[in-house]
Phi, psi and omega in degrees: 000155204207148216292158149244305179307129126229090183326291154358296180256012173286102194277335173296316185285350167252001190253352157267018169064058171048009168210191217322291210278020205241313180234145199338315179294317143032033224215149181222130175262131154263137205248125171251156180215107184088023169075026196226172183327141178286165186223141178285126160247119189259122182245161147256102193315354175260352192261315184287298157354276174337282188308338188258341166280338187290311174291302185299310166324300170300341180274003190266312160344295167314306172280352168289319195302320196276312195302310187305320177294346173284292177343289195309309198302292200289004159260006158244358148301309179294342113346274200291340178305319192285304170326304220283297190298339130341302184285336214239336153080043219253160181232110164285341167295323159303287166339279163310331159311313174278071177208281189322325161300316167258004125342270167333318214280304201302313205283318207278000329147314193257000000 
């Protein structure tokens, strides 16, 4: 993790007579990492604010990505269970229904 305030290129921050605790945006965090010394992070709060939506985006990506690759997997279990229950001469809409029964029977049970 890394500084977000540069005071420097800060046109707020000089216009509030330079310095740290002056301005609104301001903010210092301490952070550890791996267990190792903690280290001070000086932010500017609409610039960390970006960076951490930018981040939850990609992990929202991430999970679409994972979810949809589940959707998929579980309509070609369901497929070849039906090819398989055809062949097999086994009829799955029954076969789940009674599963599904003794589900209930088991929950209400506890």
């Amino acid at each position: 993790m890394e500084n977000t305030c540069d005071h420097k290129e800060c046109k707020l921050f000089d216009l509030l007579g330079g310095n740290p605790s002056q301005c609104p945006n301001y903010q210092e965090t301490w952070w550890t990492q791996d267990k190792k010394k903690p280290t001070l992070i000086k932010d500017c709060a609409p610039k960390r604010t970006f960076l951490m939506i930018q981040d939850l985006h990609n992990r929202i990506i991430g999970i679409q990505k994972a979810q949809e690759q589940q959707r998929n997997e579980n309509i070609w279990v369901q497929v070849v269970a039906e090819v398989l229950g055809k062949n097999s001469g086994v009829n799955l809409e029954s076969f789940v229904e009674k599963r599904q029964q003794l589900q209930r029977i088991e929950q209400l049970k506890k």
